[in-house]
mmCIF file of the N, C-alpha and C atoms, coordinates in Angstrom:
data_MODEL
# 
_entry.id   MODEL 
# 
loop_
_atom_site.group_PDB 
_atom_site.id 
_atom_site.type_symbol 
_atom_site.label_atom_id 
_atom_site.label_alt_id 
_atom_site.label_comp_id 
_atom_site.label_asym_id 
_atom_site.label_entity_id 
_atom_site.label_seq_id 
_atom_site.pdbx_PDB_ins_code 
_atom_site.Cartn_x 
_atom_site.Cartn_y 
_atom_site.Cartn_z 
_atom_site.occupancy 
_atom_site.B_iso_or_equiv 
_atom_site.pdbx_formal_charge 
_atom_site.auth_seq_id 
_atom_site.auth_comp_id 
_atom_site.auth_asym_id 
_atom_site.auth_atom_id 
_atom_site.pdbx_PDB_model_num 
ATOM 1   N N  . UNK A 1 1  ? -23.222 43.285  59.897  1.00 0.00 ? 1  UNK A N  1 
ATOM 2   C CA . UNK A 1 1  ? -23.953 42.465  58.952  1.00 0.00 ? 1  UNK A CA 1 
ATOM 3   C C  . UNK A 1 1  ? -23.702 42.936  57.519  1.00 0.00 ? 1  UNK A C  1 
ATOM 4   N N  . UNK A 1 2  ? -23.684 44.523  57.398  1.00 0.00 ? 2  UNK A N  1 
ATOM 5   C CA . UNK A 1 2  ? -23.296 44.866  55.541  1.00 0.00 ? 2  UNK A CA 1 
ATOM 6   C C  . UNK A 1 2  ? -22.229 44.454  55.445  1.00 0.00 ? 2  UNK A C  1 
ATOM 7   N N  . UNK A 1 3  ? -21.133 44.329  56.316  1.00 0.00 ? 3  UNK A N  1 
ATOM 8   C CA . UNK A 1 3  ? -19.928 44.199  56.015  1.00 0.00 ? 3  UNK A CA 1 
ATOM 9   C C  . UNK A 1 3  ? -19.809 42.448  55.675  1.00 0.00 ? 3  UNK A C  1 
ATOM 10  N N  . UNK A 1 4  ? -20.612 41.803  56.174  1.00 0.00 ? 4  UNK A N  1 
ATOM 11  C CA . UNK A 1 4  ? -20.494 40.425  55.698  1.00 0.00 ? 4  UNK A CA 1 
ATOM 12  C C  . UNK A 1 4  ? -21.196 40.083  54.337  1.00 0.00 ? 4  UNK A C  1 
ATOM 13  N N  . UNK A 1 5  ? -22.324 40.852  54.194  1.00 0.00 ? 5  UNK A N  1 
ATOM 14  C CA . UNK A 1 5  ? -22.864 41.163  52.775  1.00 0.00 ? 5  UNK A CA 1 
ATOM 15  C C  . UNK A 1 5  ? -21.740 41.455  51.973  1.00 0.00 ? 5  UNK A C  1 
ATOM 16  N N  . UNK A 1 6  ? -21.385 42.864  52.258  1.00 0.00 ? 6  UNK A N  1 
ATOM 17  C CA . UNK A 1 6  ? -20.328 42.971  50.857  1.00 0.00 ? 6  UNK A CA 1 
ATOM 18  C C  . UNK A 1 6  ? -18.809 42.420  50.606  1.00 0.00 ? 6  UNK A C  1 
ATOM 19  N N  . UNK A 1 7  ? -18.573 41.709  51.712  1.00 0.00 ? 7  UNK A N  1 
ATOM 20  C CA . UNK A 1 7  ? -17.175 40.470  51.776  1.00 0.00 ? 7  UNK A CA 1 
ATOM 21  C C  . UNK A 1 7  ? -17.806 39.345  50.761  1.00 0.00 ? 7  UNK A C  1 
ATOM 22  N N  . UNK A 1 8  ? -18.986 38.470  51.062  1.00 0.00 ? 8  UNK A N  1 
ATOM 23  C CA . UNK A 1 8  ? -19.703 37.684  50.366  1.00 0.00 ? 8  UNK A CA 1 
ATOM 24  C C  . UNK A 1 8  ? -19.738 38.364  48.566  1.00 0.00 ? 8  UNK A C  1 
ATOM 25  N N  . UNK A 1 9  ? -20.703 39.483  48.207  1.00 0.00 ? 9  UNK A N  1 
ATOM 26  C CA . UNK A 1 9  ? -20.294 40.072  47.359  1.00 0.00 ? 9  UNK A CA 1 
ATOM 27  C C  . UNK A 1 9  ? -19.126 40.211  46.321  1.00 0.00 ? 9  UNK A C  1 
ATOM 28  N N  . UNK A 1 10 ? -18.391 40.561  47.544  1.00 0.00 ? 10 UNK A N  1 
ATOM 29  C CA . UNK A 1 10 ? -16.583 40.537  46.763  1.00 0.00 ? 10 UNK A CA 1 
ATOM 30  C C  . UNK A 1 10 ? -16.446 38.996  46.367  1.00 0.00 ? 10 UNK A C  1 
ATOM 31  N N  . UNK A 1 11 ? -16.183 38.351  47.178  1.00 0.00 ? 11 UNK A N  1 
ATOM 32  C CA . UNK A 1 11 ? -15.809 36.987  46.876  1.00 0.00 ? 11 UNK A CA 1 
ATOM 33  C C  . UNK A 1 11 ? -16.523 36.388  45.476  1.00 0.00 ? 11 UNK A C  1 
ATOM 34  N N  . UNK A 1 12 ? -18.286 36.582  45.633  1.00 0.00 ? 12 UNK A N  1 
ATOM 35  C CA . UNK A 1 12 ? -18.733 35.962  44.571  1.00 0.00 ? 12 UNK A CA 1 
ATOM 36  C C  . UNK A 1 12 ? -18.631 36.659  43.172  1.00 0.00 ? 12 UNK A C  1 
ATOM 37  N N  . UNK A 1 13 ? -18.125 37.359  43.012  1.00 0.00 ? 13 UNK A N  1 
ATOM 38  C CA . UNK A 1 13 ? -17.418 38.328  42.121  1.00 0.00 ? 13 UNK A CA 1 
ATOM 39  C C  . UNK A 1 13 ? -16.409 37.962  41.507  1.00 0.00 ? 13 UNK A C  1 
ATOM 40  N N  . UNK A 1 14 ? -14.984 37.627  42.485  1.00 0.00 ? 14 UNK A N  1 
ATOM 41  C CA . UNK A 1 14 ? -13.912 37.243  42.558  1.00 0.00 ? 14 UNK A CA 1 
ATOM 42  C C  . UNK A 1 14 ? -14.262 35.455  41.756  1.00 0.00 ? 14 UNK A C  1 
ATOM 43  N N  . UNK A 1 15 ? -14.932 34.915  42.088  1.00 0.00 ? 15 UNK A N  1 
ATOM 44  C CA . UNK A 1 15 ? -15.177 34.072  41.646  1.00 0.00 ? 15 UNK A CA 1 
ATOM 45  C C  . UNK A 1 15 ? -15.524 33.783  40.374  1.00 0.00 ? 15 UNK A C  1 
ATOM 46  N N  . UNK A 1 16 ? -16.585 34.526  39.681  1.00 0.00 ? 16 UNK A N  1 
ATOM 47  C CA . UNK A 1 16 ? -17.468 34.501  38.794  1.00 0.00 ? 16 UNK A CA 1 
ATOM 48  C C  . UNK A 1 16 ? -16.177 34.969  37.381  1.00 0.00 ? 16 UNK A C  1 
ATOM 49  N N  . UNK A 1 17 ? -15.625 35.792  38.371  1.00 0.00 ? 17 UNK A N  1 
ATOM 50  C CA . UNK A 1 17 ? -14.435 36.304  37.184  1.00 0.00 ? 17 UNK A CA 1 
ATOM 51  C C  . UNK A 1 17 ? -13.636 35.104  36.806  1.00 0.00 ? 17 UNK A C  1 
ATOM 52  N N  . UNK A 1 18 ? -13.144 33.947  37.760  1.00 0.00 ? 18 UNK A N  1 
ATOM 53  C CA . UNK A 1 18 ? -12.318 32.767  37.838  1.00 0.00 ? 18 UNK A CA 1 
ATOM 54  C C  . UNK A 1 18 ? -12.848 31.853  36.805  1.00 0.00 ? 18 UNK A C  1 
ATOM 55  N N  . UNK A 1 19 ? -14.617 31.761  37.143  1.00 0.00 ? 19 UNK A N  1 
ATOM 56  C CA . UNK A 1 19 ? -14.566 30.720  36.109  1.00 0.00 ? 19 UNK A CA 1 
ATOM 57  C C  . UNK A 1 19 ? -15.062 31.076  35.009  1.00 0.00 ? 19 UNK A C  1 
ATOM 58  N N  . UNK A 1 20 ? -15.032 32.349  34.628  1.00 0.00 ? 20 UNK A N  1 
ATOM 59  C CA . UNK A 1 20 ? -15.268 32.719  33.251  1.00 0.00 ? 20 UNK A CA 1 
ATOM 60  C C  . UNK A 1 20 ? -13.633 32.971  32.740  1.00 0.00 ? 20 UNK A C  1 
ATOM 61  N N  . UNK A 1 21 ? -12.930 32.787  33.035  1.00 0.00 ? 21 UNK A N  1 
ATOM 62  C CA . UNK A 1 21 ? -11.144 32.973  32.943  1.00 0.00 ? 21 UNK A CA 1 
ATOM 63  C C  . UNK A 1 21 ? -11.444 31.231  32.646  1.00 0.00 ? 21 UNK A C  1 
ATOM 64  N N  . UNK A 1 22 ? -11.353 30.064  33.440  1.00 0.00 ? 22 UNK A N  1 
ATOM 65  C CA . UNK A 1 22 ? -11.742 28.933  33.135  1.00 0.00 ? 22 UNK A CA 1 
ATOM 66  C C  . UNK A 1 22 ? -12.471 28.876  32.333  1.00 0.00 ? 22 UNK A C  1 
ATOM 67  N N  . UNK A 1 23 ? -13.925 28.982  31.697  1.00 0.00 ? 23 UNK A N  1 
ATOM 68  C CA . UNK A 1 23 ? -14.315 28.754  30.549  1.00 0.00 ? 23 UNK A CA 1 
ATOM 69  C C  . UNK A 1 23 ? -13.497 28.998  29.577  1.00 0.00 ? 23 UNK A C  1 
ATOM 70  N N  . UNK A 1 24 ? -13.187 30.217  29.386  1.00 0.00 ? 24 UNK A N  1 
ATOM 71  C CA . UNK A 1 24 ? -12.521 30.383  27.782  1.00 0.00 ? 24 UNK A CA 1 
ATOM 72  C C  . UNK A 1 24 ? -10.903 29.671  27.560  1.00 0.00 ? 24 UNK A C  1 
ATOM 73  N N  . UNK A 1 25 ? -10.021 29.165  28.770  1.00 0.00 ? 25 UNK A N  1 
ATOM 74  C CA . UNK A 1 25 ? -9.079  28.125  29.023  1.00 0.00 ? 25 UNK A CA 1 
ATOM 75  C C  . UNK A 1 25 ? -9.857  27.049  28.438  1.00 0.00 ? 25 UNK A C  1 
ATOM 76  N N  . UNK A 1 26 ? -11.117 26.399  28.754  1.00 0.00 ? 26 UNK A N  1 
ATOM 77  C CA . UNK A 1 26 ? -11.126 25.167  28.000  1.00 0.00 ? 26 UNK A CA 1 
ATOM 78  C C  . UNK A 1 26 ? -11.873 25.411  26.899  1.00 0.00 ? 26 UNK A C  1 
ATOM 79  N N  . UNK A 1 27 ? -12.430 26.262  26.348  1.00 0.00 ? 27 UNK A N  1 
ATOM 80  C CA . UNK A 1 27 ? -13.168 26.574  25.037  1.00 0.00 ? 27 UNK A CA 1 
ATOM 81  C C  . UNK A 1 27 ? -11.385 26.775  24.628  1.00 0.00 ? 27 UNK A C  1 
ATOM 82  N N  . UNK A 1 28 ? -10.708 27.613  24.239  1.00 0.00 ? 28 UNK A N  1 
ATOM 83  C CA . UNK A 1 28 ? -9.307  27.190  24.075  1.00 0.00 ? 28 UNK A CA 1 
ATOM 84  C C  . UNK A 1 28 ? -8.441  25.854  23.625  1.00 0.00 ? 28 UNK A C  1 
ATOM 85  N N  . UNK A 1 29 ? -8.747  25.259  25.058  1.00 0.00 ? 29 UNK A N  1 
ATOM 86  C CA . UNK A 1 29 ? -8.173  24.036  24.792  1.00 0.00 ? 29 UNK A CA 1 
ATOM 87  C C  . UNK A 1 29 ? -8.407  22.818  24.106  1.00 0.00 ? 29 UNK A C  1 
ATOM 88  N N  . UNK A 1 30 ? -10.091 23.268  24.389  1.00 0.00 ? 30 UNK A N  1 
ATOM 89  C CA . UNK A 1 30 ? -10.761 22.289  23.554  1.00 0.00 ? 30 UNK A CA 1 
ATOM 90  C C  . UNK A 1 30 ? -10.571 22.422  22.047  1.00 0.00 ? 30 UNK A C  1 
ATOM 91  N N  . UNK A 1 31 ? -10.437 23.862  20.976  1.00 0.00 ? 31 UNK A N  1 
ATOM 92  C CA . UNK A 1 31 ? -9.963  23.789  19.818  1.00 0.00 ? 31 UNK A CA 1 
ATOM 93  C C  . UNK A 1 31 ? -8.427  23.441  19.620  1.00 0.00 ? 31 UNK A C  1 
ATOM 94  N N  . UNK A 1 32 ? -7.335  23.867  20.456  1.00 0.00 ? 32 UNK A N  1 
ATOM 95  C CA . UNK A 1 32 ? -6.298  22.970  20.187  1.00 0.00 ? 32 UNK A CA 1 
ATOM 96  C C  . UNK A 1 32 ? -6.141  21.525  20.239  1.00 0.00 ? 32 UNK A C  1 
ATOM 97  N N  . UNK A 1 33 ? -6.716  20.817  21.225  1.00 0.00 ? 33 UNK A N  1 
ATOM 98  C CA . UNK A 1 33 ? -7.193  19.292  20.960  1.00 0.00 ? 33 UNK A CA 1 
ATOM 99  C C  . UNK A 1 33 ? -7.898  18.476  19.991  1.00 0.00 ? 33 UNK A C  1 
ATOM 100 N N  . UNK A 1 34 ? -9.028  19.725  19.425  1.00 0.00 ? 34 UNK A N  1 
ATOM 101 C CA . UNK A 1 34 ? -9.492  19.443  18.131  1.00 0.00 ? 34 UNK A CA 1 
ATOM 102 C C  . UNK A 1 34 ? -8.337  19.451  16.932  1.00 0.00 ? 34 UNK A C  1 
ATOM 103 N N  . UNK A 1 35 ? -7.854  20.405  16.884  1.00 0.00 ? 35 UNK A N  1 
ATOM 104 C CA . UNK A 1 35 ? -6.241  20.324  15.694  1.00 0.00 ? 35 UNK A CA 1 
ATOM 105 C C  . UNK A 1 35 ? -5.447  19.773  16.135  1.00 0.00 ? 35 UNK A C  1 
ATOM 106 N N  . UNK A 1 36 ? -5.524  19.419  17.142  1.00 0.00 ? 36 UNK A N  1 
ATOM 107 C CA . UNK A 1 36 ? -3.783  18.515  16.998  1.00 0.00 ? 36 UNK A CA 1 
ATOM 108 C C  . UNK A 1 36 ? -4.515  17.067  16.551  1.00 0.00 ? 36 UNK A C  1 
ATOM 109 N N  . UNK A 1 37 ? -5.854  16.300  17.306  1.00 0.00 ? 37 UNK A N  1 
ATOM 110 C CA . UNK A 1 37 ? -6.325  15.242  16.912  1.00 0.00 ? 37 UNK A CA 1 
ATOM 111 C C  . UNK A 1 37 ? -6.443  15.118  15.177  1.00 0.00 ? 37 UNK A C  1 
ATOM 112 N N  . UNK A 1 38 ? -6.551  16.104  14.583  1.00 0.00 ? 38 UNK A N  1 
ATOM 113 C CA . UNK A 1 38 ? -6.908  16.256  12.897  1.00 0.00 ? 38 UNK A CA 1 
ATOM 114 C C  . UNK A 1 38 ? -5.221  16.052  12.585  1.00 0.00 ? 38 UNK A C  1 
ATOM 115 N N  . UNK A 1 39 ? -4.269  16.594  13.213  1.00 0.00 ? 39 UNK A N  1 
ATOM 116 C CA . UNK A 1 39 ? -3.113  16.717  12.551  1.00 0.00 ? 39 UNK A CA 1 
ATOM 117 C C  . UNK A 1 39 ? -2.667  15.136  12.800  1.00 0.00 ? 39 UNK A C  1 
ATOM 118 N N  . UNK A 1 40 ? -2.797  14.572  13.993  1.00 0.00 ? 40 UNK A N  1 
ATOM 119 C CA . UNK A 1 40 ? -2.281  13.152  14.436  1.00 0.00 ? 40 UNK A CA 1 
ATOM 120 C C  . UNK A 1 40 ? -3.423  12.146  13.078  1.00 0.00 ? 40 UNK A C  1 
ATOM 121 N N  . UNK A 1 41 ? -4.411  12.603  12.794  1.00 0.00 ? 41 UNK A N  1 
ATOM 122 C CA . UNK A 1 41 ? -5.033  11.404  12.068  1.00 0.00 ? 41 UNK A CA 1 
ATOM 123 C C  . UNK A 1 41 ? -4.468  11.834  10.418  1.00 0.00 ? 41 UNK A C  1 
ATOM 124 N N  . UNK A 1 42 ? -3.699  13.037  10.252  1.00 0.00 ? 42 UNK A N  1 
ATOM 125 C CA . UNK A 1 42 ? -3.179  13.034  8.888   1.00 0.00 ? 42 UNK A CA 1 
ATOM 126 C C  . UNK A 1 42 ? -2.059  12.709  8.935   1.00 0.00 ? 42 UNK A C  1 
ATOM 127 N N  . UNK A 1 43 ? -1.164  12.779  10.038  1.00 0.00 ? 43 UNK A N  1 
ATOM 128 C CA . UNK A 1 43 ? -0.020  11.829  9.833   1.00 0.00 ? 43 UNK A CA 1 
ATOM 129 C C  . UNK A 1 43 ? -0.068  10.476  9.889   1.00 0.00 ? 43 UNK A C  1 
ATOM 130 N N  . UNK A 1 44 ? -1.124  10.113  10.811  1.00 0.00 ? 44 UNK A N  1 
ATOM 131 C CA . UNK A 1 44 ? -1.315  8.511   10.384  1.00 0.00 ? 44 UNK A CA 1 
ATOM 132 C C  . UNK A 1 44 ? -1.725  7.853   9.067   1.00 0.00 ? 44 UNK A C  1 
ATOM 133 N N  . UNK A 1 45 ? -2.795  8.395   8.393   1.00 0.00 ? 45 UNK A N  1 
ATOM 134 C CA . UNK A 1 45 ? -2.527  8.489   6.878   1.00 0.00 ? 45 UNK A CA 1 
ATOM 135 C C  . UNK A 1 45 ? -0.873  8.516   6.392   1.00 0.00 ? 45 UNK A C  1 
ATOM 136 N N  . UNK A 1 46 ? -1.045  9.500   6.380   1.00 0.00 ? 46 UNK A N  1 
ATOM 137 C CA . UNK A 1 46 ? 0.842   9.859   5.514   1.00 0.00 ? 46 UNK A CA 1 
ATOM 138 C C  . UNK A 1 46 ? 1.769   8.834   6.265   1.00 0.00 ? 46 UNK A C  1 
ATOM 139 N N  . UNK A 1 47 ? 1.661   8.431   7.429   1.00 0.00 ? 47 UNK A N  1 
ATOM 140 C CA . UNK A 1 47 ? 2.346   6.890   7.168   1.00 0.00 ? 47 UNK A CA 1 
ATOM 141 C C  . UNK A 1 47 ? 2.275   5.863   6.545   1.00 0.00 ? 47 UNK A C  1 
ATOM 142 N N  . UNK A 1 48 ? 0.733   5.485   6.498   1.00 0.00 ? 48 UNK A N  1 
ATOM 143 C CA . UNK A 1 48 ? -0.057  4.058   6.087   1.00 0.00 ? 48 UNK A CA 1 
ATOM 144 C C  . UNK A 1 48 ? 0.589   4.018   4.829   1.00 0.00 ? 48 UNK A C  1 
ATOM 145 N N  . UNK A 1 49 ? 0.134   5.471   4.015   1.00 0.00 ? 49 UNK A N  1 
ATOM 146 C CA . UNK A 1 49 ? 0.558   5.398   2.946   1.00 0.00 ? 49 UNK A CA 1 
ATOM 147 C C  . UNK A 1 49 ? 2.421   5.318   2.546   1.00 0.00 ? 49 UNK A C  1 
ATOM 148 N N  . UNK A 1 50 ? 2.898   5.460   3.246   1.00 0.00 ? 50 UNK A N  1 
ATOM 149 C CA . UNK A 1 50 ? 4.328   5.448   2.759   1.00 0.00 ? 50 UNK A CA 1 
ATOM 150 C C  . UNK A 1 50 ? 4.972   3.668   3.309   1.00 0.00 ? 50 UNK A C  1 
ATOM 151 N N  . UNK A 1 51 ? 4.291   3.200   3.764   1.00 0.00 ? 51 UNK A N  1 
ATOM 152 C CA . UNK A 1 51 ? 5.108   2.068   4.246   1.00 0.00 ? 51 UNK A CA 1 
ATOM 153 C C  . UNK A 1 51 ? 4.301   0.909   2.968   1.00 0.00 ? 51 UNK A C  1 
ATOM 154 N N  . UNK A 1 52 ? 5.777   0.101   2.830   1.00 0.00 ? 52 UNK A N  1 
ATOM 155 C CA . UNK A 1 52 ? 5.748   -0.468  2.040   1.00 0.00 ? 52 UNK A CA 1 
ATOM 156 C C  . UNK A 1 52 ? 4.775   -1.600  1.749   1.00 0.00 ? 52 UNK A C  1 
ATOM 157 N N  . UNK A 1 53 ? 4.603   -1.971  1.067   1.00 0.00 ? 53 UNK A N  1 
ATOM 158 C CA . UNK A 1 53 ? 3.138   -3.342  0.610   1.00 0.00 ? 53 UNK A CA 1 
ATOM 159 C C  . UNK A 1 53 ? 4.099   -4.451  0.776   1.00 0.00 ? 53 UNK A C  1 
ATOM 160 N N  . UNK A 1 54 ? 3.352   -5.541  1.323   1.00 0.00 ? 54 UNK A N  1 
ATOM 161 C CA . UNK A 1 54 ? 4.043   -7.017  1.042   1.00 0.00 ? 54 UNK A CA 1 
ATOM 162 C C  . UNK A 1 54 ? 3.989   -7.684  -0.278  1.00 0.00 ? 54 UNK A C  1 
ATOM 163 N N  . UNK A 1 55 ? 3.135   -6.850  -0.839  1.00 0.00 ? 55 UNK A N  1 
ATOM 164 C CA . UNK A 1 55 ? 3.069   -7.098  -2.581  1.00 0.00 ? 55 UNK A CA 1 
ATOM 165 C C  . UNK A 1 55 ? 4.202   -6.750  -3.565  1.00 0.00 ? 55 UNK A C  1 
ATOM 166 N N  . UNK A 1 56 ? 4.943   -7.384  -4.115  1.00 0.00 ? 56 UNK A N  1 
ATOM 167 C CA . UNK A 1 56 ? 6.115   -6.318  -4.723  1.00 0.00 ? 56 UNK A CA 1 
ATOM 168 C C  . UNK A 1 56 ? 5.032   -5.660  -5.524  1.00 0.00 ? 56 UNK A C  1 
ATOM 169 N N  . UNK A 1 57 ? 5.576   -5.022  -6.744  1.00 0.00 ? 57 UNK A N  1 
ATOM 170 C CA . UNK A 1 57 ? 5.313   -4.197  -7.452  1.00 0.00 ? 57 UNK A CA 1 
ATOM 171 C C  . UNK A 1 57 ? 5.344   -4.985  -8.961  1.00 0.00 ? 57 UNK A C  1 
ATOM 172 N N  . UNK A 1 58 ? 4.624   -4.938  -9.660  1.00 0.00 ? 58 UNK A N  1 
ATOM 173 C CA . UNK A 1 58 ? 4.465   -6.076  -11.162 1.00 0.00 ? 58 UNK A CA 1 
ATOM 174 C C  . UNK A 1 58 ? 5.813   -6.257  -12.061 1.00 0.00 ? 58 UNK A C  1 
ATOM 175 N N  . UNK A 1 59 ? 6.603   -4.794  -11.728 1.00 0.00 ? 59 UNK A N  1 
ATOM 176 C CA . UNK A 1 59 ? 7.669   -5.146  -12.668 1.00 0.00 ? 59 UNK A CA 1 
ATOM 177 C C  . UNK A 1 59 ? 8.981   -5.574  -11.705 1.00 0.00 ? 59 UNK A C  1 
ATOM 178 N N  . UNK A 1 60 ? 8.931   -5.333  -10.799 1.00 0.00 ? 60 UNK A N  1 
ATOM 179 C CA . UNK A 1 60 ? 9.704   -6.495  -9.599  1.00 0.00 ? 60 UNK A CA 1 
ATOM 180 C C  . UNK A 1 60 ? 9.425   -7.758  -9.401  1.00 0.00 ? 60 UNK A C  1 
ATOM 181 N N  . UNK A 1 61 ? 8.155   -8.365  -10.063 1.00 0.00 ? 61 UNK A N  1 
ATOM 182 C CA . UNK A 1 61 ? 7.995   -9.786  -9.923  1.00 0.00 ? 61 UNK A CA 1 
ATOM 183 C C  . UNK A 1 61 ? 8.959   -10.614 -10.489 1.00 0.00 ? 61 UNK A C  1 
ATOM 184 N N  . UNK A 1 62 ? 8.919   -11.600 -10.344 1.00 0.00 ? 62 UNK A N  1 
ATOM 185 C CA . UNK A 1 62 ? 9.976   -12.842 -11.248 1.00 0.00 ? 62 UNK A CA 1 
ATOM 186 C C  . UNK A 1 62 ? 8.760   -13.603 -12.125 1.00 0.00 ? 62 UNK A C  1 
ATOM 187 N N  . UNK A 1 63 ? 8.809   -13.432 -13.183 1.00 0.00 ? 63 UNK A N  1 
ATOM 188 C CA . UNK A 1 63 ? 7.889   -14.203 -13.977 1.00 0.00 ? 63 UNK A CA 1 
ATOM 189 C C  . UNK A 1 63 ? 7.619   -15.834 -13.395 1.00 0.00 ? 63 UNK A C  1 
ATOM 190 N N  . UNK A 1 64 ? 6.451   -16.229 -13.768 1.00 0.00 ? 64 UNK A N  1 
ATOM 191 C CA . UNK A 1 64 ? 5.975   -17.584 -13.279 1.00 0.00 ? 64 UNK A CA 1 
ATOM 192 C C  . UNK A 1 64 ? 6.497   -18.401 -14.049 1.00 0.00 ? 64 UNK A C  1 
ATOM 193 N N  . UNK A 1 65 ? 7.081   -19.915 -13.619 1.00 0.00 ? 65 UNK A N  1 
ATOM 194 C CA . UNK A 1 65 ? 8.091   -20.715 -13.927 1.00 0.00 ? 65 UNK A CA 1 
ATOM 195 C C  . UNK A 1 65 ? 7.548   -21.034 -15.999 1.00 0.00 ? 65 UNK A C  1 
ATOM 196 N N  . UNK A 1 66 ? 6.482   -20.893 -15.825 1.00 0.00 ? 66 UNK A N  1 
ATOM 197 C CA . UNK A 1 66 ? 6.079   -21.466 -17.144 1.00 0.00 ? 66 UNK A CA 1 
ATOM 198 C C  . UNK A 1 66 ? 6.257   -20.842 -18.545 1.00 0.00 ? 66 UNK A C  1 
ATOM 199 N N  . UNK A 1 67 ? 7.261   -19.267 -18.132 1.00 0.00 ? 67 UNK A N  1 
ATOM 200 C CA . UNK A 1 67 ? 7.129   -18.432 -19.350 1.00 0.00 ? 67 UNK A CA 1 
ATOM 201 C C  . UNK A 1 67 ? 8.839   -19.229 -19.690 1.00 0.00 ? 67 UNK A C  1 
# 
């Protein structure tokens, strides 16, 4: 019977170590997911901003027929 006690023991041990090894894997992962999501929403900016307007630009216009 001790011997099934301290097999049980071991194991829940063995365990406890596993998912505290798992916690700090996703406390981990969870801040790299946080920065890469910040880095993906500043490159989407820095696209928006670089692609061109369907507006020309005022001194690319062609003056209106009436000048």
């Amino acid at each position: 019977m001790d011997s099934r006690v301290t097999e049980l023991e071991i194991r829940l041990t063995h365990l406890e170590d596993t998912i505290e090894v798992l916690n700090e894997t996703i406390i981990k992962q969870h801040g790299e997911i946080d920065t890469l999501q910040l880095q993906v929403s500043i490159l989407e900016k820095k696209i928006k901003a670089s692609q061109s307007s369907p507006v020309a630009h005022e001194s690319e216009e062609t003056p209106p027929p009436h000048y």
